[in-house]
C-alpha positions in Angstrom: -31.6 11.9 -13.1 -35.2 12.5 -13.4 -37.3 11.8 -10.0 -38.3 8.4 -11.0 -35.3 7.0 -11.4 -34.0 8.5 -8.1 -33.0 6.2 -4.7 -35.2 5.8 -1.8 -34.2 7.4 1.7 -34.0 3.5 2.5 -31.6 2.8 0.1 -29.4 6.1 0.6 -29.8 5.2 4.5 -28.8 1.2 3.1 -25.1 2.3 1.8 -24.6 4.2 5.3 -24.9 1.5 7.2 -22.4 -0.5 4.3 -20.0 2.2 4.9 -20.1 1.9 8.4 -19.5 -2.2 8.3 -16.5 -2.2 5.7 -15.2 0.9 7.9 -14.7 -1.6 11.1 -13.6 -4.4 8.5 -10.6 -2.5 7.7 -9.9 -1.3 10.6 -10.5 -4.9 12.1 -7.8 -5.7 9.2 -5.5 -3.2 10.4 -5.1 -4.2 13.2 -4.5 -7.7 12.8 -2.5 -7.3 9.6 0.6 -9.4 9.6 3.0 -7.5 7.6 2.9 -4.1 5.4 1.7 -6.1 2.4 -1.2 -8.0 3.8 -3.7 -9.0 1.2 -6.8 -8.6 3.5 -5.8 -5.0 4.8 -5.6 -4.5 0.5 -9.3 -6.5 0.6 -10.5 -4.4 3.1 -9.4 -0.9 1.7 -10.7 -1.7 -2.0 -13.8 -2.6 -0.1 -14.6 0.3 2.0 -13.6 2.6 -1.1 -16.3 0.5 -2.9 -18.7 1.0 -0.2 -17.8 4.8 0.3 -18.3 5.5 -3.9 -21.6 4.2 -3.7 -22.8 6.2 -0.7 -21.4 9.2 -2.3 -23.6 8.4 -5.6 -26.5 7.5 -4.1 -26.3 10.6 -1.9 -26.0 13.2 -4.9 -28.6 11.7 -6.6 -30.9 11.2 -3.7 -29.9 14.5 -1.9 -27.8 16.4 -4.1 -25.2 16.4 -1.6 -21.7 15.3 -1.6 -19.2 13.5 0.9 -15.6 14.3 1.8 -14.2 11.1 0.8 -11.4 10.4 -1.7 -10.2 7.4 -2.4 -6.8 6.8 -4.9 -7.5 5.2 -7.6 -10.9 4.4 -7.9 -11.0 6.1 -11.1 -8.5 3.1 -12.2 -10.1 0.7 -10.1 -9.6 -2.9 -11.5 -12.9 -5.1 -12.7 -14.2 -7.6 -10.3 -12.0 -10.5 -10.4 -13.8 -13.1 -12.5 -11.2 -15.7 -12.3 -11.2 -19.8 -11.4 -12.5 -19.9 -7.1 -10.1 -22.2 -6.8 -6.9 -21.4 -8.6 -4.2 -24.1 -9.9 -1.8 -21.3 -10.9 -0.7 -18.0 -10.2 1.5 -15.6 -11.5 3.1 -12.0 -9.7 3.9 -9.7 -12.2 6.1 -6.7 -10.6 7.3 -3.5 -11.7 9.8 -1.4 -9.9 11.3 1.6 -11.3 14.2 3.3 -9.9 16.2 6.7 -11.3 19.8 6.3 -11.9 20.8 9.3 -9.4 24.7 8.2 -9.0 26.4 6.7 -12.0 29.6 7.1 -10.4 28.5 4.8 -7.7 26.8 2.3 -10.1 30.1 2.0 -11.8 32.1 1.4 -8.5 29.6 -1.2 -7.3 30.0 -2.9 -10.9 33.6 -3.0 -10.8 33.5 -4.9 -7.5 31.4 -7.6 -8.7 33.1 -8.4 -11.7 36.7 -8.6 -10.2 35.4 -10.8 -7.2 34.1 -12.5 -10.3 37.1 -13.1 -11.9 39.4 -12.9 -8.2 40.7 -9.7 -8.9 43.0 -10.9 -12.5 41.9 -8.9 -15.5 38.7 -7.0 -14.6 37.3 -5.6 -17.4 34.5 -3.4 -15.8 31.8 -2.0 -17.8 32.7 1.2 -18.9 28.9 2.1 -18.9 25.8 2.5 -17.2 23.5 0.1 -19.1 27.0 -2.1 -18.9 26.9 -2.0 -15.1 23.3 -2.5 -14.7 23.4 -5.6 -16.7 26.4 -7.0 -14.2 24.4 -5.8 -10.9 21.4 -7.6 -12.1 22.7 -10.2 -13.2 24.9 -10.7 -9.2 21.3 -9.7 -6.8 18.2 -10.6 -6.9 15.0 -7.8 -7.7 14.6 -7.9 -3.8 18.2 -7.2 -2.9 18.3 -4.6 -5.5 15.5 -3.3 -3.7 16.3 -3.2 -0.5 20.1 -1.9 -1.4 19.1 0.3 -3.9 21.0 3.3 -2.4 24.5 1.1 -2.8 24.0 1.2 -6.5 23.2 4.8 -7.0 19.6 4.2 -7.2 16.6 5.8 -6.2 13.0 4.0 -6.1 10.4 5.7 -8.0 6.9 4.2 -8.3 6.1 0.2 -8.1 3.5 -2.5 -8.4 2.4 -5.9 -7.5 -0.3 -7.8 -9.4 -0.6 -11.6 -8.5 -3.0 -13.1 -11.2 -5.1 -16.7 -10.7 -5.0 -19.3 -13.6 -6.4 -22.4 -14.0 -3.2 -24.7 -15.0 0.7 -23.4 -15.2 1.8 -21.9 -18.5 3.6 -24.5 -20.8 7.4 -23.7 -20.5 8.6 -20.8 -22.3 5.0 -20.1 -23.6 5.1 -16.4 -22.2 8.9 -15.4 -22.3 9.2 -13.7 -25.3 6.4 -11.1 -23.7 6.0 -11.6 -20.5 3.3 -8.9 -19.7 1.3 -8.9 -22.9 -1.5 -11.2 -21.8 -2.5 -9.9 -18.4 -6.4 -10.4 -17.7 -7.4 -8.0 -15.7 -10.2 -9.8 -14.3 -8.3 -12.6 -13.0 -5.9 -10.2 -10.6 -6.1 -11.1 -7.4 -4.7 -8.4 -5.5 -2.0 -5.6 -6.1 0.3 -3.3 -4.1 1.2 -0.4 -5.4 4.1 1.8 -4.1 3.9 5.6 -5.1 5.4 9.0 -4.5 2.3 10.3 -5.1 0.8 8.7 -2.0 3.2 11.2 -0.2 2.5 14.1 -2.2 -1.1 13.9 -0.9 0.1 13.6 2.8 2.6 16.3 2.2 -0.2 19.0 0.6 -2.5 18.2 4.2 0.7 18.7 6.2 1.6 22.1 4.3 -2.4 23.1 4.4 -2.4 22.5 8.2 0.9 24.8 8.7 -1.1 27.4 6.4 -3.6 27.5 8.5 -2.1 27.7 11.7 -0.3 30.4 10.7 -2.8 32.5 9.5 -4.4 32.1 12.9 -1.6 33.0 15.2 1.2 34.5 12.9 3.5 35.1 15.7 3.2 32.3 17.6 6.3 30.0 18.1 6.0 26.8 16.9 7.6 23.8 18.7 8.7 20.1 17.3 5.9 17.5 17.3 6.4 14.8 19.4 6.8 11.2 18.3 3.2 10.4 19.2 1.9 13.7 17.3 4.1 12.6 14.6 2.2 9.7 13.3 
């Protein structure tokens, strides 16, 4: 960037200060929120990570210096919502992926189903696992599946939320044949995503720390956190 083009101090010093106000906004959030989903803890976050990219920018290019923050998925950040103000419409588009971990168990929990189903006279359970996932979506709703996931031989992999604005409902049946095809990504409100990768992060700190520690005091005995230095 050639000198001309380069920020002022006064605008470097500018997206501090914006840090600094979306940093007590979400904490402010955080501590108010009403549930692990609340939408303005999600506000919040996507705007301090705003605020924090464009402090670290403007302080390269002013400074040649760089910050320590990193934010997940900035990189796939979605466009500024440029939907209706006030919406007559919305849709929530989820995805939940789970790995089938114990067939054996699927199978069991099928078999149930369909003999309550037909009180226990001539069961004919699904001799297969695409078979018994059809009858165990079929019985429970997504959110029981969810939440009993474990019962089916199920393990959650990674998830998302997207709630999307319109301006009038769909027509009946307008969007059933492909459900997700049409998704503007300008008119998402929010979204929640769920991912192991979240942990991964947390888990490479954790093991970093531990590194550390050890290379300090090799011998040293190491005790069990407490539940307060847990968290």
């Amino acid at each position: 960037m050639s000198d001309a083009a380069q920020p002022t101090a006064a605008e470097v010093r500018a997206a501090a200060e914006a840090v600094k106000t979306a940093l007590d906004r979400h904490l402010a959030a955080v501590e108010r929120r009403s549930g692990e989903d609340d939408p303005d803890v999600y506000e919040a976050f996507n705007q301090l990570a705003a605020a924090a990219e464009v402090y670290d920018e403007l302080l390269y290019d002013r400074y040649d210096e760089v910050t320590p923050f990193e934010i997940p998925g900035t990189d796939d950040a979605l466009p500024p919502y440029a939907g209706p103000e006030e919406p007559n419409a919305l849709s929530v588009l989820i995805r939940r992926d789970y790995a089938v971990v114990d067939p054996q168990r699927l199978l069991v929990q099928a078999q149930r189903v369909e003999s309550v189903d037909d009180d226990g006279v001539g069961a004919d359970v699904a001799g297969t696992v695409h078979g018994a996932l059809g009858i165990l979506f079929g019985e429970f709703e997504p959110d029981e599946i969810a939440s009993r996931h474990k019962e089916f031989g199920l393990e959650e992999a990674d998830s998302t939320l997207w709630v999307t604005a319109s301006d009038e409902p769909a027509d009946p049946g307008e969007w059933l044949e492909a459900p997700f095809d049409q998704v503007d990504a300008e008119r998402v409100v929010c979204r929640f995503d769920v991912s192991a990768v979240f942990d991964d992060d947390a888990d490479d700190v954790i093991e970093d720390d531990d590194l550390l520690e050890d290379e300090l005091d090799p011998d040293a005995d190491l005790e069990p956190l407490d539940a307060d230095r847990r968290r």
